[in-house]
C-alpha positions in Angstrom: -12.6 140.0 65.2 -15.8 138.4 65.8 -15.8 136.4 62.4 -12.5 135.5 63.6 -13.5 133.9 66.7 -16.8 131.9 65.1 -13.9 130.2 62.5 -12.0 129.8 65.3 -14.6 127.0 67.1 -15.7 125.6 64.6 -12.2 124.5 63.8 -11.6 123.7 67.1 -15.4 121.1 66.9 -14.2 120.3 63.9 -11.1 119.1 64.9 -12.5 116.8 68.0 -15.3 115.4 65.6 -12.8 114.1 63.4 -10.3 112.9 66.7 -14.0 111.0 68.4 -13.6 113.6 71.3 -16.9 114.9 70.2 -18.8 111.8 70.5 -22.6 110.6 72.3 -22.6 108.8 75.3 -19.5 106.3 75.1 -21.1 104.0 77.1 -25.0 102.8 77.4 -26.9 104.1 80.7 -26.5 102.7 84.2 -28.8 100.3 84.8 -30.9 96.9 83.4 -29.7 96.6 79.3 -32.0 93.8 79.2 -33.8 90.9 81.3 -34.5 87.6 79.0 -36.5 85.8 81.9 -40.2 87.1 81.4 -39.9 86.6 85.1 -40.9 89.8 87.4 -37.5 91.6 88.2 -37.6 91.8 92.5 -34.4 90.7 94.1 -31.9 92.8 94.8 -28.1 92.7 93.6 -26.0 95.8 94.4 -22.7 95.7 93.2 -20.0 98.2 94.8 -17.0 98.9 92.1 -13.8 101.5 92.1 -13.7 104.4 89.8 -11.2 104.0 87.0 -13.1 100.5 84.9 -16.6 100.2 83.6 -18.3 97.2 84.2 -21.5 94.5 82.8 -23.0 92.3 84.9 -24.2 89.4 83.0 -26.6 86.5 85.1 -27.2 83.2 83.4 -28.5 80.2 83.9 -27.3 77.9 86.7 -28.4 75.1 84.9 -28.8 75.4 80.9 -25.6 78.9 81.0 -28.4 80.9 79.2 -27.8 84.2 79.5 -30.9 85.9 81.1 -29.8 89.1 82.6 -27.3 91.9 81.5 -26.6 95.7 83.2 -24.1 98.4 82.6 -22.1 99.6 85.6 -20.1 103.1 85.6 -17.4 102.1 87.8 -17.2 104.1 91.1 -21.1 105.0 91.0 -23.9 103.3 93.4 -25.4 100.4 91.7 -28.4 98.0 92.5 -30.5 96.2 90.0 -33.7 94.0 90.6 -33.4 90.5 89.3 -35.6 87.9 88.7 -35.9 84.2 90.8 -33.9 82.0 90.3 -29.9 80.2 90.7 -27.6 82.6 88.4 -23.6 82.5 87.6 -22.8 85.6 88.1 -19.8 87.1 85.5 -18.8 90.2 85.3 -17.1 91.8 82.3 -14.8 95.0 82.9 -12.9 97.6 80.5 -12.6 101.1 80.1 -13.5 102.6 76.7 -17.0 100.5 75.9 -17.1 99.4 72.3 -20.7 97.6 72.1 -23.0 94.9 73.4 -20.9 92.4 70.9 -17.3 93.7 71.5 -18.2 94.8 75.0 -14.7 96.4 75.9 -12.4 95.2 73.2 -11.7 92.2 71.2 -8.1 91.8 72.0 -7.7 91.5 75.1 -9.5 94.8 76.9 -11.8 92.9 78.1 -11.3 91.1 81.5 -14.2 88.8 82.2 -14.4 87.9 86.7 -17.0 84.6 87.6 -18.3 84.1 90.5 -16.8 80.8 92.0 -20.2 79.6 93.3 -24.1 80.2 91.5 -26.1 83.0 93.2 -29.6 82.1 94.0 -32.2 84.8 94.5 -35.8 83.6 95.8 -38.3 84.3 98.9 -37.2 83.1 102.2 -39.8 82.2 104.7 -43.3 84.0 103.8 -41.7 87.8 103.8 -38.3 88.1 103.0 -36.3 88.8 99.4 -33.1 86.9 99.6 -30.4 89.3 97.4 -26.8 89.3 97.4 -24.1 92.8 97.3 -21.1 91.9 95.7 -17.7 93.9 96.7 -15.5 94.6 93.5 -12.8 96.8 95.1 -10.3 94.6 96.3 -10.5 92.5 93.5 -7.5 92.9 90.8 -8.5 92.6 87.3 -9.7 89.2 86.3 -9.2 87.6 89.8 -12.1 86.4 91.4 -10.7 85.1 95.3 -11.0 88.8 96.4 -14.7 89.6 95.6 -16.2 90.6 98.7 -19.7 88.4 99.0 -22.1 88.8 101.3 -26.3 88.4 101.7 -28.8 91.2 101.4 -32.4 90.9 102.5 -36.0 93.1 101.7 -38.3 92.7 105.0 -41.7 92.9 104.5 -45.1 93.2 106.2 -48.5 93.5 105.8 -50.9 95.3 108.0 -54.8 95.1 107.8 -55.5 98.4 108.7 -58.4 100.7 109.1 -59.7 103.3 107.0 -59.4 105.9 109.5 -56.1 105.7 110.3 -54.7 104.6 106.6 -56.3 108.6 106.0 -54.4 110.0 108.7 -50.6 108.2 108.3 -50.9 107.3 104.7 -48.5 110.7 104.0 -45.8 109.6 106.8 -45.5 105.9 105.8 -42.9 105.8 103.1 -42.5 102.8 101.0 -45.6 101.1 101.0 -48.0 99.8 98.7 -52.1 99.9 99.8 -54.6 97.5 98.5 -58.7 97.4 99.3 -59.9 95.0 101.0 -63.6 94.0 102.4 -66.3 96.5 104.6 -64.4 99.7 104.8 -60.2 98.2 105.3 -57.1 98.2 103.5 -54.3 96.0 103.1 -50.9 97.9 103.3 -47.6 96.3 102.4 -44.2 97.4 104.1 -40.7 97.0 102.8 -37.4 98.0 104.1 -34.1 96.4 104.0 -33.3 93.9 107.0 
């Protein structure tokens, strides 16, 4: 009975190996694939999709269409990536069974590729603020670009010259901040939130 059972699943992997049910990941992780700049990656872009399509965001150029910038999207999940400065067109390619960086969703026609009517520029505003962008997928139908929701997204920051007494006692309760030494006994401490 028990030999029975063993033959019994590993007909049944057999089966879905030869069918591709039994496959690795179908899709590469969520996240940066790859960031051609050299440029420090700092800006935000969150992208807000519907379950159902898988999605790659692909930056390039303004000026030369270079591609600099590419990320995977599982379609439904949160999503925010850091890119680098600069004026971007912003494309997005969408599908549902991912067949590779090349093919991306499909040759013949799986593959619906959305632009961005107007170049998205990511830089500093002012002397403390990260100028991003959060693009709104949802309402969009496949392959039209009039209903992308659009809209700004900013990272705050400050710096504090603080001293060494109280950086000790708060340093645990500040969150997201980064602490640099500075002259006779102070620190510098650098804040960041979204604004």
């Amino acid at each position: 009975m028990l030999i029975r059972r063993v033959w019994l699943c590993i007909a049944v992997i057999l089966v879905l190996a030869a069918q591709g049910g039994w496959a690795k990941a179908d899709h590469p992780r969520q996240g940066l694939m790859w960031n051609r700049t050299g440029l420090p990656a700092v800006f935000p872009l969150q992208v807000k999709t519907r379950v159902g399509q898988d999605y790659v965001l692909l930056l390039s150029d303004a000026q030369t269409g270079a591609d600099v910038l590419a990320a995977y999207i599982v379609g439904g999940r949160f999503f925010r990536v850091l890119v680098p400065p600069g004026t971007f067109t912003v494309r997005f390619a969408s599908g549902v069974t991912w067949q590779g960086e090349e093919s991306m969703f499909g040759r013949h026609g799986e593959t619906q590729v959305i632009e961005m009517p107007d170049p998205l520029t990511f830089e500093v505003v002012g002397l403390r603020v990260k100028a991003g962008h959060l693009i709104d997928l949802r309402q969009a139908a496949p392959g039209e670009a009039a209903q992308l929701g659009h809209e700004p997204v900013w990272i705050c920051q400050r710096t504090a010259l603080l001293p060494y007494e109280w950086l000790a006692f708060s340093l645990d309760e500040i969150g997201f901040a980064t602490t640099f030494l500075g002259q006779r006994g102070r620190y510098f401490e650098v804040h960041a939130r979204y604004c």
